[in-house]
Structures are given as C-alpha cells and as structure tokens.
C-alpha positions, -999 to +999 in steps of 0.1 A: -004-494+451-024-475+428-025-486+392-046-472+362-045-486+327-054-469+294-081-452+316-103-430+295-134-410+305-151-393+272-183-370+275-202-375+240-174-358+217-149-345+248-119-367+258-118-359+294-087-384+300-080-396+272-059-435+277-043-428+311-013-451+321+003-447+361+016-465+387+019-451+422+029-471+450+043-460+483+050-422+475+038-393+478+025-387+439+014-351+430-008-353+402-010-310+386-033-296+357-043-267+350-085-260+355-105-285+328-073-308+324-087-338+340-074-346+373-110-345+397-120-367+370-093-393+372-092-389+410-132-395+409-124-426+385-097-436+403-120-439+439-152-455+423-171-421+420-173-418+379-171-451+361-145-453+333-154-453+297-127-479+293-098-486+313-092-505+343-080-495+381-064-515+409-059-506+444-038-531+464-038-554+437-077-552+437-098-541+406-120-511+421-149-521+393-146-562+396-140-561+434-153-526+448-159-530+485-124-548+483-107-521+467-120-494+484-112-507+520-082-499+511-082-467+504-094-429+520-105-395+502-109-364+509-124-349+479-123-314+464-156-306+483-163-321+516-194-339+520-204-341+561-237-347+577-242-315+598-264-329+622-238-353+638-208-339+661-175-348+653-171-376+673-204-395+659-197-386+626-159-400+630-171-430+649-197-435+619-166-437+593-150-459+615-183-484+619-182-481+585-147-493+576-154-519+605-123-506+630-118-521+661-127-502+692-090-502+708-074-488+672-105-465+663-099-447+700-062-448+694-063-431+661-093-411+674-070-394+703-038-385+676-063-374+648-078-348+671-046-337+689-030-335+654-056-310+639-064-294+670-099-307+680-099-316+714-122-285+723-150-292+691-147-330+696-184-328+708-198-297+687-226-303+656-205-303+623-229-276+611-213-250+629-181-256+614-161-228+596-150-247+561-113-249+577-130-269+605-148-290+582-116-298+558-097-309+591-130-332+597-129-349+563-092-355+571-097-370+601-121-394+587-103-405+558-075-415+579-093-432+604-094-469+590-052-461+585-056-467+546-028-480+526-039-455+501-051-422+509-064-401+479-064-361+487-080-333+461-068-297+474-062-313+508-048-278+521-077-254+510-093-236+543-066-251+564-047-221+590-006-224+581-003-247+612-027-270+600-011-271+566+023-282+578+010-305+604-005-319+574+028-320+550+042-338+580+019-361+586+018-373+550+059-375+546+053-397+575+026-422+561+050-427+529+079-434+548+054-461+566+041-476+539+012-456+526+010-443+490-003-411+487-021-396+456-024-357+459-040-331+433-030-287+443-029-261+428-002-248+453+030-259+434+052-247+463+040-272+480+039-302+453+073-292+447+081-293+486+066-331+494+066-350+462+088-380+453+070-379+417+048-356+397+028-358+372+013-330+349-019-337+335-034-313+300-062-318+280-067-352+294-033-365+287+000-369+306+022-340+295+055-353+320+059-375+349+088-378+373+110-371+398+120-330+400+152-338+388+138-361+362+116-331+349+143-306+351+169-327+333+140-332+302+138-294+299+181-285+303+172-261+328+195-271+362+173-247+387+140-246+368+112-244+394+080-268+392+055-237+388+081-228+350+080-263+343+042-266+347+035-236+326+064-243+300+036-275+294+002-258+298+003-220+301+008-220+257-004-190+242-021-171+276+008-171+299+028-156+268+000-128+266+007-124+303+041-116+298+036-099+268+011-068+290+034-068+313+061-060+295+042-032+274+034-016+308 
C-alpha cells in the first residue's frame, strides 16, 4: 500500500504539488497530468528520490523518510529515464539488482528465466547494456525492478521505446501482479492505455488533484454516460489551448 499525506514539494515561490492526499493499495493506479503538472515529482517523492517540503509517505506501512531502506525494499521503479551501467551485460547487471535487494539464488534464477522469456531476452542475456537500442534498455530496467517481486512497483512512462508485443506483454503482466497482490502506481501519457488497465485514476494539474476514481466514478461526476478518459482529462486541464485548438480547426 502506497499512502501520501498533505505531500507538498514547493520550489522558492512554485507549488509543485501542492498538499497531496492518496491511497493506493492493491490496484493498478494511473496517476495523468498534463507536462509541468507534477506527477515525476510526486513519483520521485513518493520513491525517496526528492525529499518533501512537508508531507509524509508510507510504503507497506513503512515511512520512506523515518525508515528508508525499510520502505524501499518494498518497492521497484522504473523511472521516466532509465539509468543502467553500460559496461555490465544484462545478466550482471540484473544479478547486481538482485544482490542488492538480497534475493535468494533459487528465486532470483527463477524470476531471472520468466523475466527474460517475458521480454524476449534470451539471445542478449549476455550482451554489454551499452549496445542496447533504448527499447532494449526500457525492457532491462523492467526486468530489474521486478526482480526482488516488489509489493509495490512504481512505473513512469513504462511503455516508451517498447515494440507493440512488448507493450501488451507488459499490460498483462501488470493485470496479473494486481490480481496477486501487488499495487501498482503508473504515470502515461497514452490515455488509451490508462483507460484500458486502471481500476483508479487520478488527474493531477498545477500540483493539485483535479479528480480521482474509478472510470465510471469520473464519468458519472461529468453526466456524460460514454465520455472517454482522453475528454475527461482535457475537460480538467486542456482550458483555454485545447479551445484554441478547436477553434483553428473549425475556421479551416
């Protein structure tokens, strides 16, 4: 379970996020903004990367700034960027994460074998991570944040650089975590997809929470039966621009 209270991150005079309140716990949580609304920064607050201005975090029932190493057992990232040592191949680099996260040797070859069949690995497995396409490299950082089997895994644009069969091996593989247990925290731009896989969303703009809920939830607070996520999400943030939008297209 992943709960944040009145979390706030200011810069000097900007309100990044701006008294945050969620609680996620064995679902698979969307978490949409538009560019600048604040959701890398709760993500990097929420895994121990940015320190809150004020505000607290637990994962697991473990506060990530009272009990870090605690906390973040618990949990696995893949960030927006991934961040890979080059000169290791695959396998050292996912039996570093594993060393790391102290896995025993039976589960971490286990897990090892499905990771790398599920992304389709088996022929790179030995290869320097430096000569990785960035697809390649996005199935890495996958791999290794599920390696420990986290009861939380955090993702940030988890399908970017990922081939279509990647990307729905990945959708599956999520559905099944929640429906195990795991609670999964996801931020995309691709609303297709949020609306596809979520059990909740959450719509993040200028630092505060604009809606949360289930689809239906979201659709019943707007009066608008079939209303997709993507008219939901710019009903709350696209103001003023996406009315220009419309505007130049209708005076072409």
């Amino acid at each position: 379970m992943i709960q944040a209270t009145d979390l706030t991150k200011k810069y000097d005079n900007l309100i990044a996020v701006d008294n945050l309140n969620l609680q996620v716990h064995n679902e698979l949580f969307v978490f949409l903004g538009p560019n600048g609304a604040g959701k890398t920064t709760t993500i990097k607050m929420m895994t121990g990367l940015l320190k809150p201005t004020s505000g607290t975090i637990t994962i697991e029932g473990y506060d990530l700034l009272q009990h870090p190493v605690e906390a973040k057992r618990m949990f696995g990232l893949v960030p927006d960027t991934p961040v890979l040592y080059d000169k290791l191949s695959l396998r050292e680099f996912l039996e570093f994460i594993g060393n790391l996260y102290e896995v025993d040797r039976d589960a971490f070859k286990r897990r090892f074998d499905q990771l790398i069949d599920l992304f389709d690995l088996d022929d790179r497995v030995n290869d320097l991570i430096q000569n990785f396409s960035h697809g390649m490299k996005q199935k890495c950082i996958l791999a290794a944040a599920l390696i420990h089997d986290p009861k939380v895994l955090f993702l940030d644009e988890p399908t970017v650089g990922l081939d279509p069969k990647s990307a729905r091996n990945l959708k599956d593989l999520l559905r099944g975590l929640v429906n195990k247990g795991t609670t999964v925290f996801m931020s995309t731009h691709i609303l297709e997809i949020a609306e596809a896989m979520c059990d909740r969303v959450a719509i993040i703009n200028q630092g505060k929470i604009a809606a949360l809920g289930t689809m239906d939830e979201l659709r019943l607070s707007s009066k608008q039966k079939d209303i997709s996520l993507e008219e939901i999400f710019l009903e709350l943030t696209g103001g003023s621009e996406y009315d220009e939008v419309l505007k130049y297209l209708e005076d072409k």
